[in-house]
ZADODO-826141 format. One record per residue (C-alpha): residue in one letter; x, y, z. Coordinates in Angstrom, 1 decimal. Layout:
% residues N
<atom><rest>A</rest><x>X</x><y>Y</y><z>Z</z></atom>
...
END
This chain:
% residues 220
<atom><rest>X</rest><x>0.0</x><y>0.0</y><z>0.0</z></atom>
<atom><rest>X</rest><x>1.3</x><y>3.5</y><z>-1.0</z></atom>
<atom><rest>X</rest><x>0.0</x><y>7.0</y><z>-0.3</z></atom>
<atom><rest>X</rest><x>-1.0</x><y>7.3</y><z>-4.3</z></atom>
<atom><rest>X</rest><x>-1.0</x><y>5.6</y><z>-7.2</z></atom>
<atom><rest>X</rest><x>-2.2</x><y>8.5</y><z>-9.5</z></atom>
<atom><rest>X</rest><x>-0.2</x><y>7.9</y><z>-12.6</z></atom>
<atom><rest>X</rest><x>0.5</x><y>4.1</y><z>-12.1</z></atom>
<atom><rest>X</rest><x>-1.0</x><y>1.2</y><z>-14.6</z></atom>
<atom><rest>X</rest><x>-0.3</x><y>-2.0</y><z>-15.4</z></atom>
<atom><rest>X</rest><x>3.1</x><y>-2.9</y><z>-16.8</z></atom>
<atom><rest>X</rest><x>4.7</x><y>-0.4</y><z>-15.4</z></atom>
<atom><rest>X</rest><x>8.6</x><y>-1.4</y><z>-13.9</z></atom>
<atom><rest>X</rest><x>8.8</x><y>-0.1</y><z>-10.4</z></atom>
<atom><rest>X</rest><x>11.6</x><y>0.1</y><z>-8.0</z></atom>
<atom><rest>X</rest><x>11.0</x><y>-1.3</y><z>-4.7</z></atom>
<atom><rest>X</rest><x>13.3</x><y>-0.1</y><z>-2.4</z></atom>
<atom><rest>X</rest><x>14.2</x><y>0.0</y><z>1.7</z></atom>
<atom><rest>X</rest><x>17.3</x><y>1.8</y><z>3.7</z></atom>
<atom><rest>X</rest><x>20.3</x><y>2.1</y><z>2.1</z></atom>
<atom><rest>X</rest><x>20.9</x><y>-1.2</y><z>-0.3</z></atom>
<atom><rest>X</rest><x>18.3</x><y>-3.3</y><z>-0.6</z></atom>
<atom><rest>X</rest><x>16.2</x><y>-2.6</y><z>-3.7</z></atom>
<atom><rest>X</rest><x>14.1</x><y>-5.0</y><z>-6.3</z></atom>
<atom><rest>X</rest><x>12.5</x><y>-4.0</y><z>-9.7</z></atom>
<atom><rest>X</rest><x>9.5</x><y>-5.6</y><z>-10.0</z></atom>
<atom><rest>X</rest><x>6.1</x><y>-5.3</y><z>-13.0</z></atom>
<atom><rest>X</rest><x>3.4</x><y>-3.6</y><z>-11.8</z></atom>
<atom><rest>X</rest><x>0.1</x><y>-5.9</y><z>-12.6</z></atom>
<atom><rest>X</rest><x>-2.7</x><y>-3.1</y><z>-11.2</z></atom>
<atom><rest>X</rest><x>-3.6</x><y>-0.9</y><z>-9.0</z></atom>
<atom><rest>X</rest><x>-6.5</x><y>-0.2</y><z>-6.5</z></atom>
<atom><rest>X</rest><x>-6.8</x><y>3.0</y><z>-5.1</z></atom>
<atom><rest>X</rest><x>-3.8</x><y>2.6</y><z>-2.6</z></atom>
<atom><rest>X</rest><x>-3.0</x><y>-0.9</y><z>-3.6</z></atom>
<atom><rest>X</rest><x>0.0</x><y>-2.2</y><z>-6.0</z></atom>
<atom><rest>X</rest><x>-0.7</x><y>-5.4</y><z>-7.1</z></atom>
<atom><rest>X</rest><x>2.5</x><y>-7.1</y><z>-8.9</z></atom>
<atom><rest>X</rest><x>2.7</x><y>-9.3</y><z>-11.4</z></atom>
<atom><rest>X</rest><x>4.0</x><y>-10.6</y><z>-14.8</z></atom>
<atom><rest>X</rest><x>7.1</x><y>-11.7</y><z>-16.9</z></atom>
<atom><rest>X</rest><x>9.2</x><y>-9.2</y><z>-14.6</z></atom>
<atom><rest>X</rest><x>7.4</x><y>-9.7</y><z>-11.2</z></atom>
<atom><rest>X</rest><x>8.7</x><y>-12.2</y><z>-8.8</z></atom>
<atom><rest>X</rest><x>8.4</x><y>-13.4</y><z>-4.6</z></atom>
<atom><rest>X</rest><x>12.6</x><y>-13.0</y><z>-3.9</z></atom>
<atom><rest>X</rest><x>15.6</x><y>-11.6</y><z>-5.6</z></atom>
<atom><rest>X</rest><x>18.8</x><y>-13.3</y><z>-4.8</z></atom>
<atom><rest>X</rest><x>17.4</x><y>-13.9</y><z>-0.8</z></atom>
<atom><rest>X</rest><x>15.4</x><y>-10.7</y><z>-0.8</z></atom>
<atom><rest>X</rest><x>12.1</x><y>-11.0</y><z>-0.6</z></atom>
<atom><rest>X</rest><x>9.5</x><y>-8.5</y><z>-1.4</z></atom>
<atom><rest>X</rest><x>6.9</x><y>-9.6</y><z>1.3</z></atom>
<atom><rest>X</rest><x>9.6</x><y>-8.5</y><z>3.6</z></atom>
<atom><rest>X</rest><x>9.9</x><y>-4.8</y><z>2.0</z></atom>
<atom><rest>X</rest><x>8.6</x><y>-2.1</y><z>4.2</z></atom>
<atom><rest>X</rest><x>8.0</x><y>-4.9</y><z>7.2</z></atom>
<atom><rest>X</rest><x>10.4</x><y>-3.2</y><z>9.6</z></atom>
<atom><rest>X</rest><x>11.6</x><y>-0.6</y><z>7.5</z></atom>
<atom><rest>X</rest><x>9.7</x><y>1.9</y><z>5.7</z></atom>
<atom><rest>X</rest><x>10.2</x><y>1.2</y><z>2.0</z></atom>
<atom><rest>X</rest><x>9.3</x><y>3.2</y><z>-1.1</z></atom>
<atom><rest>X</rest><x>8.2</x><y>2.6</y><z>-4.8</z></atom>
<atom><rest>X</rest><x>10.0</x><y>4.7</y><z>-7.9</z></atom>
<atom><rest>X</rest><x>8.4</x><y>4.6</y><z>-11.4</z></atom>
<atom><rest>X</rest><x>11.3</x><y>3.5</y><z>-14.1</z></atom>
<atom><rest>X</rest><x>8.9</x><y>3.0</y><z>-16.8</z></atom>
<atom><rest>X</rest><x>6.8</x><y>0.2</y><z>-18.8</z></atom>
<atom><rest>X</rest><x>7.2</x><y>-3.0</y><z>-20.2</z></atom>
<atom><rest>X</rest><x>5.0</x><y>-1.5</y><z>-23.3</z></atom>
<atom><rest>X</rest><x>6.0</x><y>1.8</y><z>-23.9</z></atom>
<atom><rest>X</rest><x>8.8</x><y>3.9</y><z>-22.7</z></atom>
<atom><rest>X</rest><x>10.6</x><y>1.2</y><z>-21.5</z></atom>
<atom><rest>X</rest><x>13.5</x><y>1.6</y><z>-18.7</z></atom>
<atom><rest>X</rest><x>17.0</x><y>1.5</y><z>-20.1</z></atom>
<atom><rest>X</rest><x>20.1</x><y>-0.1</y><z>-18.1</z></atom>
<atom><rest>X</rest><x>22.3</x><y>-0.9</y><z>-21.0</z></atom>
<atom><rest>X</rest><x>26.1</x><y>-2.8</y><z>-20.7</z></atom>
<atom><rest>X</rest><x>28.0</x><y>-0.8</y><z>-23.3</z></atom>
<atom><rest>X</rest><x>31.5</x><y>-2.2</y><z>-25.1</z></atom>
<atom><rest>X</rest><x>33.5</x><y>-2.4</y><z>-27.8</z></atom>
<atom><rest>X</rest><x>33.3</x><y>-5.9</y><z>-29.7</z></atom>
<atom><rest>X</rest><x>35.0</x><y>-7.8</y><z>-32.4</z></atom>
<atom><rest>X</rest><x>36.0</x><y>-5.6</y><z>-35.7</z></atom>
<atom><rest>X</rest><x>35.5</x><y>-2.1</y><z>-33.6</z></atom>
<atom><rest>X</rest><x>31.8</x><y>-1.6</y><z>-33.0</z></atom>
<atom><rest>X</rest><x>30.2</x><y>-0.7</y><z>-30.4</z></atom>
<atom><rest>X</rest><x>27.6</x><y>-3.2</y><z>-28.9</z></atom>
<atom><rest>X</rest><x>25.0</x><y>-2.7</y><z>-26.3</z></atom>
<atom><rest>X</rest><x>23.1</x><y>-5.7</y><z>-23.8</z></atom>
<atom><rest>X</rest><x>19.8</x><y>-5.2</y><z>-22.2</z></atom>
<atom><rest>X</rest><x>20.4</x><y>-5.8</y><z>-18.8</z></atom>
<atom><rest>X</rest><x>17.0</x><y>-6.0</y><z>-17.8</z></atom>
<atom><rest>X</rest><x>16.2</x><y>-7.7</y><z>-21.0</z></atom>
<atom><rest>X</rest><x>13.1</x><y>-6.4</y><z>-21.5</z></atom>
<atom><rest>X</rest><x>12.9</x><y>-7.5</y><z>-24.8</z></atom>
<atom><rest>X</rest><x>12.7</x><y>-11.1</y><z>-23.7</z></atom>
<atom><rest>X</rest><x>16.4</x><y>-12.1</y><z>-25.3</z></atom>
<atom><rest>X</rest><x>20.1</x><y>-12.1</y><z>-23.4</z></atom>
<atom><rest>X</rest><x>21.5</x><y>-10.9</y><z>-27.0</z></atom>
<atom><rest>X</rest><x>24.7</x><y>-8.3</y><z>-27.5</z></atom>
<atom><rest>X</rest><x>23.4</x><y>-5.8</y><z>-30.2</z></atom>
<atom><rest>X</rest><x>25.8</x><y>-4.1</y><z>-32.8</z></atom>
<atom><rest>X</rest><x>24.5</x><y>-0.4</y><z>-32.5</z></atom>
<atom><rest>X</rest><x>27.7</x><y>1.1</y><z>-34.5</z></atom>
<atom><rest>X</rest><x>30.7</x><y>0.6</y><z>-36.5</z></atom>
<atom><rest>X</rest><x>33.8</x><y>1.7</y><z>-36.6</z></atom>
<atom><rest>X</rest><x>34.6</x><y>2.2</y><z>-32.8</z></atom>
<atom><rest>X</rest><x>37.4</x><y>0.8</y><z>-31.3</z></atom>
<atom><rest>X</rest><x>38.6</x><y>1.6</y><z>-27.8</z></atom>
<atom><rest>X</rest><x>35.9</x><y>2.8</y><z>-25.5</z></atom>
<atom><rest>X</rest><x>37.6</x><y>4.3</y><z>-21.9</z></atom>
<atom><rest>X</rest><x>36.1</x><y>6.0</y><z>-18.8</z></atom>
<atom><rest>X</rest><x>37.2</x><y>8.3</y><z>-15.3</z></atom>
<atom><rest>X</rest><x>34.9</x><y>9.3</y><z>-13.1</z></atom>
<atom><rest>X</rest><x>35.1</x><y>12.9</y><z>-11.4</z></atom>
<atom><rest>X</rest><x>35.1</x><y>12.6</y><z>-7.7</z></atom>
<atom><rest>X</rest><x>33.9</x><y>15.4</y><z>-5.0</z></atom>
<atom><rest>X</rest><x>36.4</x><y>14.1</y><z>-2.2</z></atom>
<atom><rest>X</rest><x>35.6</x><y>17.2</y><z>0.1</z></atom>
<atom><rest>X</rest><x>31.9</x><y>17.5</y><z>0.1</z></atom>
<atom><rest>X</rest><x>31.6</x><y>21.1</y><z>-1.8</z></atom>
<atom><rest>X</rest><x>29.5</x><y>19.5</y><z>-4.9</z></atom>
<atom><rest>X</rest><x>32.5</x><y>20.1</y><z>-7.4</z></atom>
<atom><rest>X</rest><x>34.9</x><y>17.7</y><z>-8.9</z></atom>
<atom><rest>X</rest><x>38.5</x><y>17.9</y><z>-6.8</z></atom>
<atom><rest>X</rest><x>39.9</x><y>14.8</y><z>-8.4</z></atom>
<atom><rest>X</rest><x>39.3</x><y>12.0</y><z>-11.5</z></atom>
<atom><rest>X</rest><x>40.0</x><y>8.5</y><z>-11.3</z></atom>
<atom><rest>X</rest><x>40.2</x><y>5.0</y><z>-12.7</z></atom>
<atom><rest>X</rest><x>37.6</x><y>3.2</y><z>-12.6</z></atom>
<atom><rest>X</rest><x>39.4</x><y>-0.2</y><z>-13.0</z></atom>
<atom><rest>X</rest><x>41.5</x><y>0.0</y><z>-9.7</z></atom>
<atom><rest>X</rest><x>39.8</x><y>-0.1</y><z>-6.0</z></atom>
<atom><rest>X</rest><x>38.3</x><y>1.4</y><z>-4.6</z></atom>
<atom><rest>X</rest><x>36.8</x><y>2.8</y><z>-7.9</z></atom>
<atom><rest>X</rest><x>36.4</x><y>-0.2</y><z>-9.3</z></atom>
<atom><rest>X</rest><x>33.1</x><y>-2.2</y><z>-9.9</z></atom>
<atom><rest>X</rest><x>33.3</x><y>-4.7</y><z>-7.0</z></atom>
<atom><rest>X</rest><x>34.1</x><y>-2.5</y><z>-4.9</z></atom>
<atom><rest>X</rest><x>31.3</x><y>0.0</y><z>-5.7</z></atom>
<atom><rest>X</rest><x>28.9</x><y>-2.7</y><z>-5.3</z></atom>
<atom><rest>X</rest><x>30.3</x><y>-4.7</y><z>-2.2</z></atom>
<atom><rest>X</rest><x>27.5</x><y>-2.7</y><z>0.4</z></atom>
<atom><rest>X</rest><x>29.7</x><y>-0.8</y><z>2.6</z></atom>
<atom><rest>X</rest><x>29.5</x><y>2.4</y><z>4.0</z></atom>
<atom><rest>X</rest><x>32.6</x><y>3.1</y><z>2.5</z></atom>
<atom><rest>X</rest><x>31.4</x><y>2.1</y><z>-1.0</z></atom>
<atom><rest>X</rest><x>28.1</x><y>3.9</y><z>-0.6</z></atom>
<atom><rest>X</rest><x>30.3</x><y>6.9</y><z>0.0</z></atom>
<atom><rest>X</rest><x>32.5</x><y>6.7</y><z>-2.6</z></atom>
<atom><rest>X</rest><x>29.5</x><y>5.9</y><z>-4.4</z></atom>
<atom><rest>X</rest><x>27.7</x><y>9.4</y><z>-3.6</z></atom>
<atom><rest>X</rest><x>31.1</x><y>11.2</y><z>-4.5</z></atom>
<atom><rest>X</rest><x>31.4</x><y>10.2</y><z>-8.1</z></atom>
<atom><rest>X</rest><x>29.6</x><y>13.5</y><z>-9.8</z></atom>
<atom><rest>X</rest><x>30.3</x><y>12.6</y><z>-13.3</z></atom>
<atom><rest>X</rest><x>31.9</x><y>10.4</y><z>-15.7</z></atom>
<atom><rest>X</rest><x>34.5</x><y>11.7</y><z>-18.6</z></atom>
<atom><rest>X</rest><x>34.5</x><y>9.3</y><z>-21.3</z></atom>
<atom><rest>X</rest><x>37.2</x><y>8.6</y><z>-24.2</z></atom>
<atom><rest>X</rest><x>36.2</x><y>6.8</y><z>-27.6</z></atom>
<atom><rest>X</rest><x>38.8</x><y>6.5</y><z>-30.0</z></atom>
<atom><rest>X</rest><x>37.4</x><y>5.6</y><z>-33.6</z></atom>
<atom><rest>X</rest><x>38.7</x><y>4.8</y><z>-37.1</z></atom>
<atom><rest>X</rest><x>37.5</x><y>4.1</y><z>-40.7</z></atom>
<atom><rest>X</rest><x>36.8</x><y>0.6</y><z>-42.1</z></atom>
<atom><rest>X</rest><x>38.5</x><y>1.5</y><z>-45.2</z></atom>
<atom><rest>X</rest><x>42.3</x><y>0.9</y><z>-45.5</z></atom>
<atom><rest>X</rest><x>44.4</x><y>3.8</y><z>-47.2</z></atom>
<atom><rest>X</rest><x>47.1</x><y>2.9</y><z>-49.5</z></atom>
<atom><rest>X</rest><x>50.1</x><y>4.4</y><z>-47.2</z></atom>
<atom><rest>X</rest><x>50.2</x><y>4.9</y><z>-43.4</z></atom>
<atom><rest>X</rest><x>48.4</x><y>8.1</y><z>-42.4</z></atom>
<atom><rest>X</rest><x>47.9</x><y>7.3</y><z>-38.6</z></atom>
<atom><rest>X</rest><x>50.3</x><y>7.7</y><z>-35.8</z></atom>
<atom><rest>X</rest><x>52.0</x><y>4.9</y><z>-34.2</z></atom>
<atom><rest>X</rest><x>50.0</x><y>5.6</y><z>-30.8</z></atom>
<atom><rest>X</rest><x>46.5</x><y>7.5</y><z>-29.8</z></atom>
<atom><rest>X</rest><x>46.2</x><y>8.7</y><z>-26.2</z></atom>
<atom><rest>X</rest><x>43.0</x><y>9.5</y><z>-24.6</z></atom>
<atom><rest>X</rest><x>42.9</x><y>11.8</y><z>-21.3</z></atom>
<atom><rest>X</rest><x>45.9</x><y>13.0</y><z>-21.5</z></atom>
<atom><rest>X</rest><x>45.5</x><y>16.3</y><z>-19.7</z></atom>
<atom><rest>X</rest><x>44.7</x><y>14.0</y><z>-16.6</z></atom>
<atom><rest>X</rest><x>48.4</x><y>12.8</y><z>-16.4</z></atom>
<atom><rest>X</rest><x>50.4</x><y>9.7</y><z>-16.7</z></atom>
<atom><rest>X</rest><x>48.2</x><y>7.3</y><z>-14.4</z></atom>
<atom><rest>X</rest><x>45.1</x><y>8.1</y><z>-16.1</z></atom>
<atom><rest>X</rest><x>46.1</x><y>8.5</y><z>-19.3</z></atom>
<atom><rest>X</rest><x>45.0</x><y>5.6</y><z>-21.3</z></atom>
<atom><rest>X</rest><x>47.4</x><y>4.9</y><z>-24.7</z></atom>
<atom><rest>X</rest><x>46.5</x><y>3.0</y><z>-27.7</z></atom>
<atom><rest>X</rest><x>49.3</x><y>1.3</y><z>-30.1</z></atom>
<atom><rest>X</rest><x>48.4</x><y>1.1</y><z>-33.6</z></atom>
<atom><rest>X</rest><x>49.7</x><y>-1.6</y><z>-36.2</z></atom>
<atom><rest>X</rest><x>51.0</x><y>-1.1</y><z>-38.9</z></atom>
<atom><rest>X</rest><x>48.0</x><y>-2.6</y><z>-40.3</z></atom>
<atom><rest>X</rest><x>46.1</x><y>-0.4</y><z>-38.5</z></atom>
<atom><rest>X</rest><x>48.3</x><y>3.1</y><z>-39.3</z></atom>
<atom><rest>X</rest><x>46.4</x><y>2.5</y><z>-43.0</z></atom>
<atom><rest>X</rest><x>43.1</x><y>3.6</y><z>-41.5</z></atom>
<atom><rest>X</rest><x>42.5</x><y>7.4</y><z>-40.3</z></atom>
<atom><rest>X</rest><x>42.0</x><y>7.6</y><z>-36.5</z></atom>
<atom><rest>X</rest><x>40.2</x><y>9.9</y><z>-34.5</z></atom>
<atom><rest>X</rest><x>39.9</x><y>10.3</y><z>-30.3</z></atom>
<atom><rest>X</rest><x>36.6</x><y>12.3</y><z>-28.9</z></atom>
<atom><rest>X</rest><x>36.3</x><y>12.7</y><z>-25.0</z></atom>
<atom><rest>X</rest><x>33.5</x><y>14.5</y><z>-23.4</z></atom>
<atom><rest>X</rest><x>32.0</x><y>14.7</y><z>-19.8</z></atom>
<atom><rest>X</rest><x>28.6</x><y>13.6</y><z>-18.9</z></atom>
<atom><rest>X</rest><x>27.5</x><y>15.1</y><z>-15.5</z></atom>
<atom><rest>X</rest><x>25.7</x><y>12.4</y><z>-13.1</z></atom>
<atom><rest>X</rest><x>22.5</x><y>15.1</y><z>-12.7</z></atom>
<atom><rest>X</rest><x>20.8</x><y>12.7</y><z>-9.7</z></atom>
<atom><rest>X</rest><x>24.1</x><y>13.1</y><z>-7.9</z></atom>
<atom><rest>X</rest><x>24.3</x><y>16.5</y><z>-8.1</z></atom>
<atom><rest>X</rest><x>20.8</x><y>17.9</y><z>-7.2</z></atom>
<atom><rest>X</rest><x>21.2</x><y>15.4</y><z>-4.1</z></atom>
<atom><rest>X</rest><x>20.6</x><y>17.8</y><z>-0.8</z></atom>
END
């Protein structure tokens, strides 16, 4: 039961979620007047030992709209760089009813990321890191701590690198030896890429830009 459910209908995917790390998505079946009733392909009793009976039981829970199974559905996409440089996505929640990788572009062939960290608390980036290495890394920001909630919290936006190239070969090398991405961040963060020979036939190109983590940063 929920204070309102104006707005709500069938099929929508809602986060359930209590304190400070246990959450669920689950498919909204209906709804009457305060009730949620949930049901469907993407509704189920327990995730990994959670179970949603238990949600709100000692704990006040709440309920966040992400979208609908139908129409404007939720996105939470795995993003990479597969074989012969293109960029492929995966459906994590696999909404579409397949665990398929889709080709969504050509042509890309490194894809690297640093996240802007507020260390001090003042709302504005004081440092970027790597997020391959602890405590930045992805086990780490997932492990449940208070640390890693923290660190968590702290990470105001992500600065990302793609370095891409064309598919058709020139007759002579007109690529350097080496492309660099980030390199105004200094030699830790720096992230290098060594063309073949093979590869100094094509014509290269780096683009980095920053995307600001907006829930982050309208947080009180």
């Amino acid at each position: 039961r929920v204070a309102a459910t104006i707005g709500q209908r069938a099929g929508d995917v809602m986060m359930v979620f209590q304190g400070s790390g246990t959450c669920m998505l689950q498919q909204l079946a209906s709804v009457s007047g305060q009730q949620m009733n949930f049901g469907g392909t993407y509704a189920t009793s327990a995730i990994n030992g959670v179970r949603l009976e238990d949600m709100g039981l000692t704990t006040s829970a709440w309920v966040t709209p992400l979208g609908n199974v139908n129409a404007n559905r939720p996105m939470f996409q795995l993003l990479g760089v597969g074989p012969d440089a293109t960029l492929v996505a995966h459906d994590m929640l696999q909404l579409d009813g397949t665990d398929t990788v889709v080709a969504i572009a050509d042509g890309v062939a490194d894809l690297r990321a640093r996240y802007g960290v507020d260390s001090d608390g003042d709302g504005r980036i004081d440092t970027w890191v790597d997020p391959s290495t602890a405590p930045w890394d992805a086990a780490s920001l997932l492990s449940g701590t208070a640390a890693a909630q923290t660190n968590m919290g702290s990470i105001l936006a992500v600065r990302l690198g793609v370095i891409i190239r064309t598919s058709t070969p020139e007759r002579d090398p007109v690529a350097p030896g080496s492309i660099v991405l980030f390199g105004d961040l200094g030699s830790t963060l720096t992230a290098t890429r060594t063309l073949s020979t093979a590869e100094r036939q094509m014509r290269w190109r780096s683009i980095e830009f920053t995307v600001p983590l907006r829930n982050v940063i309208l947080k009180p």
